[in-house]
C-alpha positions as CSV (number, residue, x, y, z in Angstrom):
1,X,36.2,22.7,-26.9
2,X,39.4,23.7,-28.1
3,X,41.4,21.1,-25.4
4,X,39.3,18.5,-26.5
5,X,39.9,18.7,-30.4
6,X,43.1,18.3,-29.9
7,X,43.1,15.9,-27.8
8,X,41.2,14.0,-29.7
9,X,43.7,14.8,-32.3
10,X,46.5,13.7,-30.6
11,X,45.3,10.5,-29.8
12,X,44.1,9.8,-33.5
13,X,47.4,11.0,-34.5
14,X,48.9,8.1,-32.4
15,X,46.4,5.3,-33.1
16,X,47.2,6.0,-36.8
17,X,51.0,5.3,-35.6
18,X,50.2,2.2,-33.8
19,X,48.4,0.9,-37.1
20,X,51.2,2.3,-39.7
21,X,53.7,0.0,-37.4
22,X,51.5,-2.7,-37.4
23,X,53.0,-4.1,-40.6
24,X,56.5,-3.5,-39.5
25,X,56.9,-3.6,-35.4
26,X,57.0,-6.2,-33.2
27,X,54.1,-7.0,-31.0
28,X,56.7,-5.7,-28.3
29,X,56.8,-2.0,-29.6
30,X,53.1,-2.2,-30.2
31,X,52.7,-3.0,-26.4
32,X,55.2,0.3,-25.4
33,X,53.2,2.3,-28.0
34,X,49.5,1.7,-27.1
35,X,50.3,2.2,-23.5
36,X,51.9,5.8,-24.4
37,X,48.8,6.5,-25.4
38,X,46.8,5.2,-22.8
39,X,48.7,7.1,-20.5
40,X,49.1,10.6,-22.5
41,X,45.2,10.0,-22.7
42,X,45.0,9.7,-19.2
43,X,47.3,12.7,-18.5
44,X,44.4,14.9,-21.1
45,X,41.7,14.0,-19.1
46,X,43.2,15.1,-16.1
47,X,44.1,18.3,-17.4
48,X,40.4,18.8,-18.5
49,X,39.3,17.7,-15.2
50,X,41.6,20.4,-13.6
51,X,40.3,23.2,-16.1
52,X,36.9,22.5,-15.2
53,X,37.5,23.0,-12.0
54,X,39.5,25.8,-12.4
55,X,36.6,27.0,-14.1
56,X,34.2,26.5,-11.9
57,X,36.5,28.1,-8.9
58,X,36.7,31.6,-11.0
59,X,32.7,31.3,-11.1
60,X,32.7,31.2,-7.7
61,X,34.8,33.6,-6.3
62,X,33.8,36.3,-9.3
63,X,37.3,36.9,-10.6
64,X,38.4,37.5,-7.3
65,X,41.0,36.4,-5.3
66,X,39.3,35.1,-2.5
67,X,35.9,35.1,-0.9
68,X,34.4,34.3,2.3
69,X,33.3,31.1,3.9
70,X,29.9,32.6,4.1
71,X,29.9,33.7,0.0
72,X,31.4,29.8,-0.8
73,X,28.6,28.5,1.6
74,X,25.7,30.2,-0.6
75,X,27.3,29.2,-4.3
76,X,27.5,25.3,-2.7
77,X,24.2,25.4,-1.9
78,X,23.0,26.9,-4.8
79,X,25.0,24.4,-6.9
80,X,24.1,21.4,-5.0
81,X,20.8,22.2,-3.8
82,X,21.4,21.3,0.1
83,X,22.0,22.7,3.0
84,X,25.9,23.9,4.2
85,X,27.3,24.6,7.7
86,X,30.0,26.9,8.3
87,X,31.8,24.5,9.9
88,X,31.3,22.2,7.0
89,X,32.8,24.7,4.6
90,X,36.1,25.3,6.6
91,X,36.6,21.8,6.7
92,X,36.6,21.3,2.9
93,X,39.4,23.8,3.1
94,X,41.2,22.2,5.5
95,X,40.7,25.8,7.4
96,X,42.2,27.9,4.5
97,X,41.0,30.6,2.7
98,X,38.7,29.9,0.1
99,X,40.8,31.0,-2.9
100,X,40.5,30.2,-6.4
101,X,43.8,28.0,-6.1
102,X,42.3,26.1,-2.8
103,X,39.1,25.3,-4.8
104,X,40.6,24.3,-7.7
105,X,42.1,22.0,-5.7
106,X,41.6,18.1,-6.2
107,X,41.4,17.4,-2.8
108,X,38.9,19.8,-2.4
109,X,36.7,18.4,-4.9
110,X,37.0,14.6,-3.8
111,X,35.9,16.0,0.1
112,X,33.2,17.8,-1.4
113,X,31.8,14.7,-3.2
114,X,32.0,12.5,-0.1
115,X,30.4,15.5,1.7
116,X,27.4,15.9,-1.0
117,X,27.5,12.1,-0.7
118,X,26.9,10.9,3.1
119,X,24.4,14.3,3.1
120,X,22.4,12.8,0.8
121,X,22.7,9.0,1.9
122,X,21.8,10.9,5.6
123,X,18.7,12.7,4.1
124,X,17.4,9.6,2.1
125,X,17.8,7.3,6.0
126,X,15.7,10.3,7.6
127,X,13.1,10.6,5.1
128,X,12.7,6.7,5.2
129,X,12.6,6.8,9.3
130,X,9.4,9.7,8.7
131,X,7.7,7.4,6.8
132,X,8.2,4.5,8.9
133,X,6.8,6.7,11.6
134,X,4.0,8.3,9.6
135,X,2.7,4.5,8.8
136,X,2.8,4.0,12.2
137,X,1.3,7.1,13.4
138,X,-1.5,6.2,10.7
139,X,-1.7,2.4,12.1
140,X,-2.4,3.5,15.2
141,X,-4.6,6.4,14.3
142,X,-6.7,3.9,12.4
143,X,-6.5,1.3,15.4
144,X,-8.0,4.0,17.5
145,X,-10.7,4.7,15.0
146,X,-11.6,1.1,15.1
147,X,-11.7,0.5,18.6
148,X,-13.9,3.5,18.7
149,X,-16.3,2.3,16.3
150,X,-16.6,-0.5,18.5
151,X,-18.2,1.7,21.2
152,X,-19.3,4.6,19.7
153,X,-23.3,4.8,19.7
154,X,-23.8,7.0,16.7
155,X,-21.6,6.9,13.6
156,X,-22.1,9.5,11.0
157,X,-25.2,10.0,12.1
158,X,-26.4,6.6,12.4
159,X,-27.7,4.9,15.8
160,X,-24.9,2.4,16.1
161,X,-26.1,1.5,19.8
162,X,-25.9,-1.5,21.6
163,X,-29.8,-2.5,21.2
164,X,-29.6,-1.5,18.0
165,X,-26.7,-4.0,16.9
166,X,-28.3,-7.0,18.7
167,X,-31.6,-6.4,17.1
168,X,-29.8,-6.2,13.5
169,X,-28.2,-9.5,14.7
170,X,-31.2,-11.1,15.9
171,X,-32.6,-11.0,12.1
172,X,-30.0,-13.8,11.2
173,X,-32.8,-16.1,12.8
174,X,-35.0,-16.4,10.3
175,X,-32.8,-17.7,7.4
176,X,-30.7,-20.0,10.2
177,X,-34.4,-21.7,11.0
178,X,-35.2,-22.0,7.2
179,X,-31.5,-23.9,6.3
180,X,-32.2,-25.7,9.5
181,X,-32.7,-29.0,7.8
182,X,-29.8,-29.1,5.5
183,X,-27.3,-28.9,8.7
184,X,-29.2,-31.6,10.6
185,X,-26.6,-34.2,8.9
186,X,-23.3,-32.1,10.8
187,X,-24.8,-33.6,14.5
188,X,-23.0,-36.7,14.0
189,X,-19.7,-35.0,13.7
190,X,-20.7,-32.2,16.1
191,X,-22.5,-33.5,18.7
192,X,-21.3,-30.8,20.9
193,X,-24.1,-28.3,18.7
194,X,-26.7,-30.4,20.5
195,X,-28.0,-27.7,23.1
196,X,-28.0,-24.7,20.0
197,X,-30.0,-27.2,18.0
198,X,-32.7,-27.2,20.9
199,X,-32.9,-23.6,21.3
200,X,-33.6,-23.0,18.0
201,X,-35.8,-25.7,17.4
202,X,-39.1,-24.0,20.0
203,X,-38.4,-21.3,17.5
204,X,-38.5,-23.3,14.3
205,X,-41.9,-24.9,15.6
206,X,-43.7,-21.3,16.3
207,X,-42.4,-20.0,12.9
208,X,-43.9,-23.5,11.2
209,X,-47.5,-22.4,13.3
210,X,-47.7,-20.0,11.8
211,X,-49.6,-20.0,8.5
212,X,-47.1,-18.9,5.8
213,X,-44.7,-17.8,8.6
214,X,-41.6,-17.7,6.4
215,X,-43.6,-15.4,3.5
216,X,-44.7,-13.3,6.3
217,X,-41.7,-13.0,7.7
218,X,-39.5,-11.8,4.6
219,X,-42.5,-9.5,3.4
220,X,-41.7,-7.8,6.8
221,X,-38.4,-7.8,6.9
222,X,-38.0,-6.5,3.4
223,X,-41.0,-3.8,4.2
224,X,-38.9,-2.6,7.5
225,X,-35.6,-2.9,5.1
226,X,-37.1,-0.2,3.0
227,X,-37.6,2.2,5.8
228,X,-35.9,4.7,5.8
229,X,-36.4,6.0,9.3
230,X,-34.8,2.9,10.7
231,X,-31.0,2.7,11.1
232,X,-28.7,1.6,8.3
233,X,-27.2,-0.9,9.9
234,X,-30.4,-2.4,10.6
235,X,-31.9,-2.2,6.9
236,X,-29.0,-3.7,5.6
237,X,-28.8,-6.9,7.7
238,X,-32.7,-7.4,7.0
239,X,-32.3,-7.1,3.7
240,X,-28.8,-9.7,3.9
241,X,-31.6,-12.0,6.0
242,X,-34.0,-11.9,3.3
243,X,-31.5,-12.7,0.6
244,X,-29.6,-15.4,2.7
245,X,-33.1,-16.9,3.6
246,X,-34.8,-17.5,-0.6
247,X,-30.8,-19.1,-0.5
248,X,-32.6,-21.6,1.7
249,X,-35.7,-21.9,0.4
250,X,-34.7,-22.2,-3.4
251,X,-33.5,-25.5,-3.0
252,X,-36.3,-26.9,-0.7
253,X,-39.0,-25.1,-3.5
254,X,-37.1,-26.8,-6.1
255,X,-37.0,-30.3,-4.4
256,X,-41.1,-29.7,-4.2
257,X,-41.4,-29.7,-7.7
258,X,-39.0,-32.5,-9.2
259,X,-40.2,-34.6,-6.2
260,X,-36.9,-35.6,-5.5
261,X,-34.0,-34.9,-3.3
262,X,-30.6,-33.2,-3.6
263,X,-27.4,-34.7,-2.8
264,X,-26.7,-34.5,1.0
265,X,-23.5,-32.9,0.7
266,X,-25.0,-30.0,-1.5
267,X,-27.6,-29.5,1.2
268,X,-24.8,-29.5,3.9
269,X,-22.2,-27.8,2.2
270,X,-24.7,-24.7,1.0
271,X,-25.5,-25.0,5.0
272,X,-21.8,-24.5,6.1
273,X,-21.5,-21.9,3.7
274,X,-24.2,-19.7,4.4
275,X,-23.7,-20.5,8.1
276,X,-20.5,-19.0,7.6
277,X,-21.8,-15.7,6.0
278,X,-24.2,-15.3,9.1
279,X,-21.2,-15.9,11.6
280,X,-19.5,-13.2,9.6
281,X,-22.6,-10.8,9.4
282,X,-23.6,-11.5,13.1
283,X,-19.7,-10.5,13.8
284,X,-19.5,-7.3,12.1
285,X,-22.8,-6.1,13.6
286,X,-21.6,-6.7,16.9
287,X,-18.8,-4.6,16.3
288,X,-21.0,-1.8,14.8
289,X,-20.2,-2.3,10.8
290,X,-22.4,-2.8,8.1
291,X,-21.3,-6.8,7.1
292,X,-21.2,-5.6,3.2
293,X,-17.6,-7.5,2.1
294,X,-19.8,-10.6,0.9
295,X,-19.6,-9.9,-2.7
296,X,-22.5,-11.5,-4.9
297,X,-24.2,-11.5,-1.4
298,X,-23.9,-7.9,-0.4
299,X,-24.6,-7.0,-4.0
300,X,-27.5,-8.9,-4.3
301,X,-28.6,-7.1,-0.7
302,X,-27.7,-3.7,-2.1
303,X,-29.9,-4.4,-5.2
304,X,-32.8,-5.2,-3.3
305,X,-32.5,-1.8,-0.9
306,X,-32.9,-0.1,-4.0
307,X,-30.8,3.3,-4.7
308,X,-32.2,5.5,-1.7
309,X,-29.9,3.1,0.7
């Protein structure tokens, strides 16, 4: 503290020179006096630099003369909080002895700063290669998962089996037949839907034969949805059929009453749309998940499985 007062000192001493001549000198000796004492600031500094290390050299080798690679090894990792070779520490002496002239040393302080420096740069390129390979480890840990979902036939205790996922797919039929209508219009574009069209349509016909076949249907579907015995995946895509198929029917009820028709397009557009979601739903089953990523849809279909699902 001591150096640095009056160094301070000195150089206050100095500026108050260069503003005393500022009246009288040319522009000249203010040049030749300003860099005096940039440079006999510069020289201060380095003298403080060199006490500090000076310092810091009598801390390590305890008022001794010299200490052992070894001992220097321990205070530089202690101080820098890494890990030192042996070999790393002779070369920072340029294989002398590690005296408190040799590590008070300049040159000894600028190698260990590029040393502490590539270290660190190493350790921060290996801890980014272990993440890399964690992700990767985790990508194809989850990959694996997936694929064995696919063909696993229980999954947390749930039947997840083949029959099981067709039968929780076949459900989809019911609201397909009821938004049959609205998707009549899409045959002109796609006549290539002709032969699905005629399969469904011996179904539609024994459904329609059936006194109140749709009421019957979603009364049992939402019954069997409630049974708890049955597998989850099942319940849940009855009760998704049941939502997706009043979808259908609300329009068709509500074209009853006014006793008049919708626009087309809404009809085929809220076709397309719910086509889509069974697509989706039909998917997922197949691959032995629950289709809930529908939003309003799924949240509807959790509401009406009550809390126990």
């Amino acid at each position: 503290p001591a150096t640095v007062s009056l160094s301070a000192l000195v150089v206050a001493r100095r500026r108050q020179r260069v503003s005393n001549l500022g009246c009288r000198a040319d522009p000249s000796d203010l040049e030749k006096e300003a860099a005096r004492i940039r440079a006999e600031a510069s020289a201060l500094e380095e003298e403080q630099r060199q006490q500090r290390r000076a310092q810091r050299a009598l801390e390590w080798t305890g008022g001794q003369k010299s200490i052992s690679v070894a001992q220097l090894r321990m205070k530089l990792e202690k101080e820098e909080k890494m890990d030192f070779s042996e070999n790393e520490v002779r070369d920072l002496l340029d294989f002398k002895e590690a005296s408190t002239d040799n590590l008070s040393r300049e040159e000894f302080e600028v190698k260990l700063q590029m040393l502490v420096s590539a270290k660190k740069e190493t350790q921060r390129a290996l801890e980014a290669v272990a993440r890399r390979e964690e992700e990767k480890e985790a990508q194809v840990a989850s990959m694996k998962e997936e694929i064995g979902s696919v063909f696993a036939t229980e999954v947390d205790g749930e039947d997840r089996s083949l029959p099981t996922r067709l039968v929780a797919s076949l459900v989809y039929i019911l609201p397909l037949m009821d938004g049959f209508q609205f998707g009549l219009p899409l045959l002109e574009i796609f006549p290539a839907a002709l032969p699905f069209v005629k399969l469904i349509a011996p179904l539609l016909m024994l459904k329609n034969a059936i006194p109140f076949g749709t009421f019957i249907f979603l009364i049992l579907f939402q019954a069997q949805a409630r049974n708890g015995d049955l597998p989850q995946i099942l319940r849940f895509n009855l009760a998704q059929a049941v939502v997706l198929d009043v979808l259908f029917i609300v329009p068709d009820f509500f074209m009853s009453i006014i006793s008049m028709e919708l626009p087309t397009s809404f009809l085929v557009a809220l076709f397309v749309i719910l086509f889509g979601v069974m697509v989706y739903s039909v998917t997922l089953t197949l691959l032995g998940k629950v289709p809930d990523g529908l939003g309003g849809i799924s949240d509807m279909t959790r509401r009406n499985l009550g809390r126990g699902f």
